[in-house]
DSSP file (Angstrom, degrees, kcal/mol; ACC not computed):
  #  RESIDUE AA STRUCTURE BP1 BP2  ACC     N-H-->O    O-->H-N    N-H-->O    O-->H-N    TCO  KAPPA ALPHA  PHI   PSI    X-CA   Y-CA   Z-CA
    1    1 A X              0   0    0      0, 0.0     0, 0.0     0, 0.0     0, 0.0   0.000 360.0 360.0 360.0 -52.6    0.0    0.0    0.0
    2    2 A X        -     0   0    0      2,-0.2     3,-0.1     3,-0.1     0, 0.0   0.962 360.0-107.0 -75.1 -51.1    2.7    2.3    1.1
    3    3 A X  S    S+     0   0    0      1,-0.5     2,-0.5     2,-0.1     3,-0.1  -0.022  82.4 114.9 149.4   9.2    5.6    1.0   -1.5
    4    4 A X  S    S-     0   0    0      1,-0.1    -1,-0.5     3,-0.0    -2,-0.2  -0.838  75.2 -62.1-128.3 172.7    7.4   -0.6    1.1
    5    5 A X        -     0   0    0     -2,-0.5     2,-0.3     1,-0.1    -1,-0.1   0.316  52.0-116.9 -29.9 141.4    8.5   -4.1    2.4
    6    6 A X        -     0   0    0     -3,-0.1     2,-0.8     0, 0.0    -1,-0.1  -0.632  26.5-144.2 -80.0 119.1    5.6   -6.4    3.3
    7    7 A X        -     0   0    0     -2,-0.3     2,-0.3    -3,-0.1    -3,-0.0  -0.887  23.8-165.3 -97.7 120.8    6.0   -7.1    7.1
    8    8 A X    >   -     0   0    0     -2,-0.8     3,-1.5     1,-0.0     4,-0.5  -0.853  39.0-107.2 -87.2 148.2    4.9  -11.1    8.0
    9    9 A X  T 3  S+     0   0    0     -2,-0.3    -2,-0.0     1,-0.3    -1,-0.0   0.456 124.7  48.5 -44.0 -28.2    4.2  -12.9   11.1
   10   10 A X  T 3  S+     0   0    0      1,-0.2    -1,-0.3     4,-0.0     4,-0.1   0.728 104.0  64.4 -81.9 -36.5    7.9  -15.0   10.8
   11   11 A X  S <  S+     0   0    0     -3,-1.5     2,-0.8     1,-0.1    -2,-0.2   0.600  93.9  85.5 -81.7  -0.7    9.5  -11.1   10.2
   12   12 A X  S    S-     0   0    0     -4,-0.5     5,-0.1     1,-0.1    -1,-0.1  -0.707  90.6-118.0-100.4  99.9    8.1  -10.5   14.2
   13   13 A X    >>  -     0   0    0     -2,-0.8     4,-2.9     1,-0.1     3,-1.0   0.497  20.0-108.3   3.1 129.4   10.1  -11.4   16.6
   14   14 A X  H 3> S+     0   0    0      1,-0.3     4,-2.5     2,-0.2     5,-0.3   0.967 116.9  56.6 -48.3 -46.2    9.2  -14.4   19.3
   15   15 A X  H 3> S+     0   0    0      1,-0.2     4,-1.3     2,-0.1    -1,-0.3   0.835 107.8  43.2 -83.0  -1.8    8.8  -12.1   21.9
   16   16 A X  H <4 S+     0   0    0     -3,-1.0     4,-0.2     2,-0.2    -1,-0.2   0.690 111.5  51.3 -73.1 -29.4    6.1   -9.8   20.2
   17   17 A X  H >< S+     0   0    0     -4,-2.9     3,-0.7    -5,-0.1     4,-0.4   0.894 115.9  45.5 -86.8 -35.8    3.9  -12.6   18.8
   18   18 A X  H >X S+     0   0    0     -4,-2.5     3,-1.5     1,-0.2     4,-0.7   0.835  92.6  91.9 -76.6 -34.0    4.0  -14.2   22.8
   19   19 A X  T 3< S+     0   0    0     -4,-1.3     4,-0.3    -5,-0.3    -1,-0.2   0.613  84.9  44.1 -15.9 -54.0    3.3  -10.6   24.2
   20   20 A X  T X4 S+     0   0    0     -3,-0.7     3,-0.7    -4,-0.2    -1,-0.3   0.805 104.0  61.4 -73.0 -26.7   -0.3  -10.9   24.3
   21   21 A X  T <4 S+     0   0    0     -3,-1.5    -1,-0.2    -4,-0.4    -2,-0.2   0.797 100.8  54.6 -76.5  -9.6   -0.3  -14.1   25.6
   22   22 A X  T 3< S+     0   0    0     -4,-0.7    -1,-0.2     2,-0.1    -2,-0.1   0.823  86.5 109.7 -88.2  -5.9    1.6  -12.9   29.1
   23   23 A X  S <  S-     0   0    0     -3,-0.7     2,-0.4    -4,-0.3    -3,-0.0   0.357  75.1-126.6 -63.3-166.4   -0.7  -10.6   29.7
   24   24 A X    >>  -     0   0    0      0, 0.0     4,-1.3     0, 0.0     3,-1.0  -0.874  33.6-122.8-176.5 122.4   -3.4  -10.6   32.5
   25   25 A X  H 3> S+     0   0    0     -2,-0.4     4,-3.0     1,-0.3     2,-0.5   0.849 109.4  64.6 -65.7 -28.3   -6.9  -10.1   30.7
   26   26 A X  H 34 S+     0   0    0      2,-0.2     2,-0.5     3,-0.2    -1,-0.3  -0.516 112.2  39.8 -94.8  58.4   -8.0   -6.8   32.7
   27   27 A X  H X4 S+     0   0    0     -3,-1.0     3,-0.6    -2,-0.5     4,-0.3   0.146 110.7  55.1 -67.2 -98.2   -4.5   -4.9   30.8
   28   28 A X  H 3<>S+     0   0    0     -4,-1.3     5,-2.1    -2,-0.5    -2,-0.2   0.277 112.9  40.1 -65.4 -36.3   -5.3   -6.6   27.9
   29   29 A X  T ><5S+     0   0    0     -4,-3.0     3,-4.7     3,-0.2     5,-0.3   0.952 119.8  45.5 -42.3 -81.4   -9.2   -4.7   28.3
   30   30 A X  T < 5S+     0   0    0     -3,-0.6    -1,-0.2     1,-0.3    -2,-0.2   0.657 111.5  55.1 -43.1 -34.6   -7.7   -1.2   29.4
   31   31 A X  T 3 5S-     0   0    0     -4,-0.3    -1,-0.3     1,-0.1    -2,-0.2   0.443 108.3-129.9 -96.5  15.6   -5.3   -1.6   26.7
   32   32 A X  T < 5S+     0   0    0     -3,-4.7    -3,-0.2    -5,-0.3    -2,-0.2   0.816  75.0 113.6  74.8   1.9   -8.0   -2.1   24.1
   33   33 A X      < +     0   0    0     -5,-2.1     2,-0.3    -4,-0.3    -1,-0.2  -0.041  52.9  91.5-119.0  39.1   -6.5   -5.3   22.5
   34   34 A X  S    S-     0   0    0     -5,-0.3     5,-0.1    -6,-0.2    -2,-0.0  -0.980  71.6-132.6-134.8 142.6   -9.2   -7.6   23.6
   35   35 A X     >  -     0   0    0     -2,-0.3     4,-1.4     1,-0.2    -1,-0.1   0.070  24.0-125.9 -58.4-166.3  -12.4   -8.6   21.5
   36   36 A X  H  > S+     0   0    0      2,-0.2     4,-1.2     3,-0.1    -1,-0.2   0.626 120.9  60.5-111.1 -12.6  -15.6   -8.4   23.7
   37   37 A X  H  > S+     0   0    0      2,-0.2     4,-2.0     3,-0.1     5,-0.2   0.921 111.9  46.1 -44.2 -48.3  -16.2  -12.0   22.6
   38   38 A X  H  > S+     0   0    0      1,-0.3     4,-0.6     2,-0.2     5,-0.3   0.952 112.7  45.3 -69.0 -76.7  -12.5  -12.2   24.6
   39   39 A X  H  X S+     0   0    0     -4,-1.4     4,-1.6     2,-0.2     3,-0.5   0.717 114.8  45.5 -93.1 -30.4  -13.4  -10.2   27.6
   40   40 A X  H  X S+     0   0    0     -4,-1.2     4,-4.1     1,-0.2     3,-0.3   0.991 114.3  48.7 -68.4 -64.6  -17.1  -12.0   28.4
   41   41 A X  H  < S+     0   0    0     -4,-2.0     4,-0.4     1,-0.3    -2,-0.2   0.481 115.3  48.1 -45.0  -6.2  -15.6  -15.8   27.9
   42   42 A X  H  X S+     0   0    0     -4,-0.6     4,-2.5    -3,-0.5     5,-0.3   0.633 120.7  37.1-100.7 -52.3  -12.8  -14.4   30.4
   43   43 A X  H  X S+     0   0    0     -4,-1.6     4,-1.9    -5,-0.3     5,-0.2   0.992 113.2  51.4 -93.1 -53.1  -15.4  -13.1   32.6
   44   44 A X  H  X S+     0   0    0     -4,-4.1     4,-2.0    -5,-0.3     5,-0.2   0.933 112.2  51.9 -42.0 -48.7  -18.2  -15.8   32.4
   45   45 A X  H  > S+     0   0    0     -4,-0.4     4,-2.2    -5,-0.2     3,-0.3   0.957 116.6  38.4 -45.5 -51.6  -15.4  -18.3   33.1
   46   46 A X  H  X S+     0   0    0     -4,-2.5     4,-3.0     1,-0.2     5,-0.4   0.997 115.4  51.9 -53.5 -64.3  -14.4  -16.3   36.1
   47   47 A X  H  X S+     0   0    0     -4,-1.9     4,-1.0    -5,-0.3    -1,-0.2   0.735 115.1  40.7 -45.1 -45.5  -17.8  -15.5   37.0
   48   48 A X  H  X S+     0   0    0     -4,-2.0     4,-1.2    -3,-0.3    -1,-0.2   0.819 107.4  62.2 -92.3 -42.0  -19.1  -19.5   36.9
   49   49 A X  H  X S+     0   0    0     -4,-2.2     4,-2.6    -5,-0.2     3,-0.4   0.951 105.2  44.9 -25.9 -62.8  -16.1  -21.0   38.6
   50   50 A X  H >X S+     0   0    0     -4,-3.0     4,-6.4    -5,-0.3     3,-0.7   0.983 109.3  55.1 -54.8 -48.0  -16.6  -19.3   41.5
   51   51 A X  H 3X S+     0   0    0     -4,-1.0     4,-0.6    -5,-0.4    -1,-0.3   0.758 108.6  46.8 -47.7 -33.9  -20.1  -20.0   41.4
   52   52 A X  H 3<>S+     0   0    0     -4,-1.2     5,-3.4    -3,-0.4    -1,-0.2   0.649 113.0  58.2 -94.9 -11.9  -19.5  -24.1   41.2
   53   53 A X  H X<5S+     0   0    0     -4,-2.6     3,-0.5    -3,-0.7    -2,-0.2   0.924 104.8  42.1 -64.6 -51.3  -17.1  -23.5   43.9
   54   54 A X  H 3<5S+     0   0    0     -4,-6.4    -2,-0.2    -5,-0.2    -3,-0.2   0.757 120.3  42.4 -76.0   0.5  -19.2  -22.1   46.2
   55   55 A X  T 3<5S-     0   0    0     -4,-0.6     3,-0.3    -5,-0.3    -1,-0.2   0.291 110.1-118.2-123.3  11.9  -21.9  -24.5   45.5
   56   56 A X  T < 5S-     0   0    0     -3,-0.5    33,-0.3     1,-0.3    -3,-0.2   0.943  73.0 -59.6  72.3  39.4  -19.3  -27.7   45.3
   57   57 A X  S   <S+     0   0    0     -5,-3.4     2,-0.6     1,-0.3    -1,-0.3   0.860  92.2 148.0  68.6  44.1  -20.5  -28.3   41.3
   58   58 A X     >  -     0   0    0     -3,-0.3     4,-0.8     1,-0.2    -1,-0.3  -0.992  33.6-164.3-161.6 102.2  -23.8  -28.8   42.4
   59   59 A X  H  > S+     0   0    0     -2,-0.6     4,-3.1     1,-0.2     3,-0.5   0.940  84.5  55.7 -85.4 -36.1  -25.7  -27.0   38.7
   60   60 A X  H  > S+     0   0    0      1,-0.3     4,-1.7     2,-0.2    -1,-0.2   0.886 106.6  40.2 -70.0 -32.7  -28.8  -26.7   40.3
   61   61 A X  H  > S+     0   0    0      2,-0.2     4,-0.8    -6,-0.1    -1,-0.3   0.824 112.2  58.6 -70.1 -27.5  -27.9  -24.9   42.9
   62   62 A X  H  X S+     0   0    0     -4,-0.8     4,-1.5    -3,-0.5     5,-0.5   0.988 107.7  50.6 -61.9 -61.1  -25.5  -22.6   40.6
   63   63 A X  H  X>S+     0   0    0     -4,-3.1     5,-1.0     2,-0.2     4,-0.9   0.900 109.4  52.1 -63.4 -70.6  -28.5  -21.7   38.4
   64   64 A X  H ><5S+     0   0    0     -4,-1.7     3,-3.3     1,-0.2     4,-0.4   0.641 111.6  45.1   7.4-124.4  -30.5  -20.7   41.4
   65   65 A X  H 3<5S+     0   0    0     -4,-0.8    -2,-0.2     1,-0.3    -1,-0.2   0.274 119.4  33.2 -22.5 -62.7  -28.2  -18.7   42.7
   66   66 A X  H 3<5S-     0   0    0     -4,-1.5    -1,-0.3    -3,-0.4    -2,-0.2   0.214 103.3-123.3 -61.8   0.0  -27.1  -16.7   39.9
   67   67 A X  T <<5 +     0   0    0     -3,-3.3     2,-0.3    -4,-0.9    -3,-0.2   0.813  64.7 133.2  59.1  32.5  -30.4  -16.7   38.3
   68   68 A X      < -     0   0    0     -5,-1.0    -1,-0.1    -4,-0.4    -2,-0.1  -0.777  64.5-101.3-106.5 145.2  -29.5  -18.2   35.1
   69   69 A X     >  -     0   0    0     -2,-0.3     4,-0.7     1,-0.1    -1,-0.1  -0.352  35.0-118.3 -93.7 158.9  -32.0  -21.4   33.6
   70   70 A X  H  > S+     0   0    0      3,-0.2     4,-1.1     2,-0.2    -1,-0.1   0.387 113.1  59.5-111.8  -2.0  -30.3  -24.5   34.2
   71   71 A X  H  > S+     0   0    0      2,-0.2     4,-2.4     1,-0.1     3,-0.4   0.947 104.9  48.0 -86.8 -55.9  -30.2  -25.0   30.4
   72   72 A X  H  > S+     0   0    0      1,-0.2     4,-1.3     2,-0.2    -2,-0.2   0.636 111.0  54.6  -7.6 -47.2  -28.4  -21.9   29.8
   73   73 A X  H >X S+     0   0    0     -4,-0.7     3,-1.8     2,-0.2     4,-1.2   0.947 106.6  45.3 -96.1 -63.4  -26.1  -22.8   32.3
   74   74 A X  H 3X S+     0   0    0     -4,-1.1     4,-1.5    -3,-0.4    -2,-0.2   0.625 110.7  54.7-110.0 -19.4  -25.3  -25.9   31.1
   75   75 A X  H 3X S+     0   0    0     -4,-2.4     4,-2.9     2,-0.2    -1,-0.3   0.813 110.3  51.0 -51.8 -39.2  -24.8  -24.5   27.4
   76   76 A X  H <X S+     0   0    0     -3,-1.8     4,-5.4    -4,-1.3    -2,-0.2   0.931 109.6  44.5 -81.0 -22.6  -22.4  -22.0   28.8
   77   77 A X  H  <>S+     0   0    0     -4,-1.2     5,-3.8     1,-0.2    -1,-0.2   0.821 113.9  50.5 -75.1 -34.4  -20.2  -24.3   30.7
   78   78 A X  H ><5S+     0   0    0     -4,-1.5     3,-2.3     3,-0.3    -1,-0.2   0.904 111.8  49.4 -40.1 -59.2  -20.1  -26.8   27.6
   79   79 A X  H 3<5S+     0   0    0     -4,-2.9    -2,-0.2     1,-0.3    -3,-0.2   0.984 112.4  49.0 -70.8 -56.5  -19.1  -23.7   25.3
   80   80 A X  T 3<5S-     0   0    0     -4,-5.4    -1,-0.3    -5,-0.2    -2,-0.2   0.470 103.4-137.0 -48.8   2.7  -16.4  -22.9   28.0
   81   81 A X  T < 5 +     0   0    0     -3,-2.3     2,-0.8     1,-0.2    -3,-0.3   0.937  51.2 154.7  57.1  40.4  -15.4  -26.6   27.9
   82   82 A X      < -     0   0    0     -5,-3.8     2,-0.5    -6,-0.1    -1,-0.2  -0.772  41.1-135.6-100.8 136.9  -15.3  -26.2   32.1
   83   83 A X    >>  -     0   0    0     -2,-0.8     3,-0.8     1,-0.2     4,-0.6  -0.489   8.9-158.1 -74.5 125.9  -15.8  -29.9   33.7
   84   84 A X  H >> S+     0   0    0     -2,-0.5     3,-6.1     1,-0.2     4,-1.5   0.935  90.7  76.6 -56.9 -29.6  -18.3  -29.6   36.6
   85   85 A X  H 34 S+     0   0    0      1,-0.3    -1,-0.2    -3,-0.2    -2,-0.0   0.878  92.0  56.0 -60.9 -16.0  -16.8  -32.8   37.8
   86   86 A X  H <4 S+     0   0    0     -3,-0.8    -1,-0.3     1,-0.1    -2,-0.1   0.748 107.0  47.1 -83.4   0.1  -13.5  -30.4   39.2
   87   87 A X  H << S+     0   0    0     -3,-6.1     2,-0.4    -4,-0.6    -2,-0.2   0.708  96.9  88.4-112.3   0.2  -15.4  -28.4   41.1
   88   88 A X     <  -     0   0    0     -4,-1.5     2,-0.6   -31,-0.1   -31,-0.1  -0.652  58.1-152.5 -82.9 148.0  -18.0  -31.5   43.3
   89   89 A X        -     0   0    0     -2,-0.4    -3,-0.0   -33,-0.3    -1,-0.0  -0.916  25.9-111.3 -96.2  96.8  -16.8  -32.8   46.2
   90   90 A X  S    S+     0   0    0     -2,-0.6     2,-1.5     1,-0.2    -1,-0.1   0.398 107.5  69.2   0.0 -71.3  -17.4  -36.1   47.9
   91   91 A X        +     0   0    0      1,-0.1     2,-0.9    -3,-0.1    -1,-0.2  -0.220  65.5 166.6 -73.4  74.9  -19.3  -34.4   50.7
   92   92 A X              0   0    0     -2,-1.5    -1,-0.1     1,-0.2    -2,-0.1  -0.696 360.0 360.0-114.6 125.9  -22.3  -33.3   48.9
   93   93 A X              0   0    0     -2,-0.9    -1,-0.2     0, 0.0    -2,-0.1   0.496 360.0 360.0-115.4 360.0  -25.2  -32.2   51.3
């Protein structure tokens, strides 16, 4: 476009292509270089872990609680590939 050499993904250096990946997702928001597909799947994962932690992987009680349909719920955690099965515990009251 400009008239000059074509820059490619092999002409970038290892530690530039890796950059984003060291990052902490809240800089990568502030800095603007994350989609908002990015920054919901970042935060619905956060956001639903905790939630099958405090209720020991135990979906019905997750949907309750965060007030989401238990089908929903089980769609989001399948798109997020997260296993319930890490978050139950033997002691399930």
């Amino acid at each position: 476009v400009l008239g000059g050499p074509i820059l490619r993904a092999n002409d970038v250096p290892p530690e530039i292509v890796r950059w984003r990946e060291q990052r902490q997702p809240e800089e990568m928001c502030e800095l603007g270089a994350v989609s908002y597909r990015e920054a919901r799947e970042w935060f619905d994962r956060r956001f639903l872990c905790g939630a099958l932690r405090r209720h020991n992987g135990v979906l019905t009680r997750v949907a309750e609680a965060i007030g989401m349909s238990r089908k929903y719920l089980y769609a989001r955690l399948e798109h997020l590939d997260i296993d319930v099965e890490n978050f139950r515990t033997s002691d399930r009251s």
